[in-house]
Each structure stands twice: as structure tokens, then as C-alpha cells.
N, C-alpha and C positions, 0 to 999 in steps of 0.2 A: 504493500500500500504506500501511498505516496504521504514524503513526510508533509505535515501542516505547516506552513510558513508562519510563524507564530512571533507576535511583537507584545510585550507585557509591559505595562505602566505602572509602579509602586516606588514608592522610595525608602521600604523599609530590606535593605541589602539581604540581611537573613533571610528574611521569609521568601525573596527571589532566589535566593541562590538554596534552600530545601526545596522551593516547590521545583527547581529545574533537575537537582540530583533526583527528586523521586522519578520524575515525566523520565528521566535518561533509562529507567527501570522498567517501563511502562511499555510494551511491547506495542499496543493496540490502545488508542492513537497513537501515531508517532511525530511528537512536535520535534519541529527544530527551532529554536529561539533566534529570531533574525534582526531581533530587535532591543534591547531593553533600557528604558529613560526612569529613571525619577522624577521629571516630572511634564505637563503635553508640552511646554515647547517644543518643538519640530516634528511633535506626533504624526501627524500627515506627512509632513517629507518622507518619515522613515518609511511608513508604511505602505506610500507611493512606489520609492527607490527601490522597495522587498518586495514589492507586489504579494503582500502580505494577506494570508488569508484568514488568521485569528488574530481577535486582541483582544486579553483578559487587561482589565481598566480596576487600578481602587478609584473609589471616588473622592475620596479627600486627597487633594495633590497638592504640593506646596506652593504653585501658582496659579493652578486654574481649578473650578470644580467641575468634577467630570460628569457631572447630570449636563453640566451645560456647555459641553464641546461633541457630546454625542450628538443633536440632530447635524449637526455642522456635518460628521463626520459619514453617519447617513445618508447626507445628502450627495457625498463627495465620493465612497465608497459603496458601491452597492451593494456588491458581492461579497464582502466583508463579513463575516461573521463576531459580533460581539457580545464578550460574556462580561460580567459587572463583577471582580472580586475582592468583594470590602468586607470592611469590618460591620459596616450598616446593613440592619439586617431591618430597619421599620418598615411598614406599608406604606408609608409615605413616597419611600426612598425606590423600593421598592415598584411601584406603579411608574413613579415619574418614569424610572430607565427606561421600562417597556416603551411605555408612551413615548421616550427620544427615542428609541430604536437600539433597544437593545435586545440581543438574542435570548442569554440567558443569562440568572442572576444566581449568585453562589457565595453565599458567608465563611468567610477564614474558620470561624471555629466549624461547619460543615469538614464531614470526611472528605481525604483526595479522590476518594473512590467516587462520591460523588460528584469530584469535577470533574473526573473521567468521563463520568456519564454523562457530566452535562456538554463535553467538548462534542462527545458523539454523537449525543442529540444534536445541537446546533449545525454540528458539521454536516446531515442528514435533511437541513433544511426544518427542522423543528424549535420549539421554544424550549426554554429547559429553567425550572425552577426549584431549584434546592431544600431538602426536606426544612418545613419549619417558619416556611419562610410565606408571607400570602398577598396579595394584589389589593384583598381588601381589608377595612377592616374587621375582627374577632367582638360579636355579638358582647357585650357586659353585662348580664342581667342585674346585677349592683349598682351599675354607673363606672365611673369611671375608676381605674387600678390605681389604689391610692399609694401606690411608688411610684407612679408614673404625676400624680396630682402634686407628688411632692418632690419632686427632680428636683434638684440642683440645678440652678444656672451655669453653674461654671462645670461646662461642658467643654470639649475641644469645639475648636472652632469652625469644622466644616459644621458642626449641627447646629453652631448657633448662628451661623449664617444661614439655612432654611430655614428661621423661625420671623425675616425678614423679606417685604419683596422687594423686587427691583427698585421703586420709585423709594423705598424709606431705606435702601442702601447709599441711595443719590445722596438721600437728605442725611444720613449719617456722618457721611462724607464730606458736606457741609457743616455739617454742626461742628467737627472736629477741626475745622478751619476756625472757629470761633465767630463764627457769621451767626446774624440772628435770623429770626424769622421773615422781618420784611428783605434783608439780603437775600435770603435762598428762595422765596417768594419768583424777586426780580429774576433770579438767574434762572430757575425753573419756568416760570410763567406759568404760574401758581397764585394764588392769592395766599395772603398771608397767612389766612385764618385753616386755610388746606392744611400750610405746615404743620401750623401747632397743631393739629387734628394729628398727623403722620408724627411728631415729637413726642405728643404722649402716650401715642402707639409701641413706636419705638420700646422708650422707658419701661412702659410695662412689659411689653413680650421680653426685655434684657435685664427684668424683676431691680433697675434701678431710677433715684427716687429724684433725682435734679440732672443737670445737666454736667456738671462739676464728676460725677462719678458715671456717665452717660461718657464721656471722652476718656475719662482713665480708662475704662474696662474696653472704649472699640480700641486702643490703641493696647491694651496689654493682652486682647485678644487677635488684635491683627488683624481688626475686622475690615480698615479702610487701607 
């Protein structure tokens, strides 16, 4: 059988260099790694230049999020087969990939065995979704899992960047410049009263309570 031209995205070295000795073991599929970055800078060149037919992606990458390079990459690769493998195993995360186009989705703590399967699914032209893992979400008859009602804020930072959209990233961005509300208003074209609508937004979904500790946590979390 023909080996996979396989390009993988992670920057954590260990976990590339086990998951490559185990696939070296792994008779059926048989990847060849033609590719591997830490982080999507030049992801598409390489993938182009290798005519690359897999790419297992984490989604937290030290420059880019990878929910949001995948339609890009969709659109650019057709035949491309992609598997999503992170440490984010939510529905959230979960649904988006599919929806950008992704093949199959596989959690690190998941067995190899079942990314074996899932490379042979995909490779097969099928979806593949990792034991555990679900598109929607799990029924509460309680209400909501009060570990989850009482999460800690201080998360890494690809998740607390989903908990954010686009337009109150902008205005995050702003805010950390030390611009007020009629400033980012003007630069946006926005009315004022939008911002602080999107300001107090912000603060709550980031559980802090002024603006003063609103700029320490985007900057200690990296967030702009």
C-alpha cells in the first residue's frame, strides 16, 4: 500500500516524536511524515510543496488557532484529508472543526489505536470520531455540571479565546491600547454605547470586574 504523505502541526516535540516512533511500528497505514511545524506558518506551502495527503492539526498553536485556518485550508486543499488532534475534546470545539472541514476528530488522551482507525477511516473517504467525544450536546437532566458552572477562569489560553467573538476581540485589542469607549466607537464605527454593551460583555465572560484587571489578564494571557 502506498505510504500517506502525512504533514502534522503541534509544538509539543514529545508527543511528535512518540506519536511518529509508534506510526514507524504500525504496518497498516503506513504514514511517512513529510512534514512537521510547531506552529501554521507556512502550513500550506508545506503541504502544497509535499503534495500532502494527511494533516493531523492541535488546535491550540502558538500563532494561529487552528479552528480558524481550517476553512482556508478546505478551500485550498480539496483532497486533503484532515484529522483535528488536540487536547480539546468539548462539543463546542468539536462541531466547529467538522463545520470548517475537518475529517476526523481524535483527543490525545484517546488510544493510538484509535487514530489508527481514524486515519483509515478518513483515508477511505469517511468521517471519523473518536470514542467519547460528541457533535452535540449531553442531555442534563439537573441542569447544568456544577464543575463545569464553576470553572476557573484561568484556563490556557486557546479556551479562553472561544469564550470571545470576533468583534469583542477587536474591542479587546482596543481596550489594551488604553482607548476609551468613544475612541474605539470612532475606529470601529460603532456607537459608543455598542462598546460598553461589548466591554461589559467582555468582563464578565473573562469573570473580571474593571478595566485595570481587564488589560492585566488579556496581556498575561496573551490574549491580544
Amino acid at each position: 500500500m502506498k505510504a500517506i504523505k502525512t504533514v502534522i502541526v503541534d509544538n509539543q516535540r514529545m508527543f511528535v516524536e512518540g506519536l511518529k516512533a509508534f506510526m514507524e511500528k504500525v504496518k497498516t497505514p503506513t504514514l511517512k511524515f513529510v512534514g512537521e511545524l510547531e506552529k501554521a506558518e507556512g502550513l500550506s506551502q508545506v503541504i502544497e510543496d509535499e503534495e500532502a495527503d494527511l494533516l493531523l492539526i492541535e488546535l491550540s498553536l502558538p500563532d494561529q488557532d487552528g479552528l480558524a485556518i481550517l476553512p482556508g485550508l478546505r478551500a485550498r486543499f480539496e483532497n486533503l484529508k484532515i484529522i483535528i488532534l488536540t487536547s480539546y475534546g468539548d462539543t463546542k470545539f468539536v462541531k466547529e472543526a467538522f463545520q470548517s472541514g475537518a475529517d476526523g476528530y481524535v483527543v490525545k488522551s484517546n488510544s493510538t489505536i484509535e487514530l489508527v482507525q481514524g486515519i483509515t477511516e478518513v483515508m477511505k473517504g469517511h468521517t471519523f470520531l473518536a470514542k467519547g467525544l460528541r457533535i452535540t450536546p449531553e442531555n442534563k437532566k439537573n441542569g447544568m455540571n456544577k464543575e463545569v458552572a464553576n470553572r476557573s477562569f484561568y484556563e490556557d489560553r486557546f479556551v479562553i479565546r472561544q469564550k470571545l467573538t470576533r468583534r469583542e476581540q477587536e474591542i479587546l485589542q482596543l481596550i489594551t491600547q488604553a482607548k476609551n469607549n468613544k475612541e474605539i466607537a470612532k475606529e470601529l464605527y460603532i456607537s459608543d454605547q455598542t462598546v460598553g454593551v461589548h466591554r461589559k460583555n467582555i468582563m464578565r465572560k473573562l469573570g473580571v470586574r474593571n478595566t485595570v484587571n481587564l488589560i492585566k489578564f488579556a496581556l498575561e494571557y496573551q490574549l491580544v
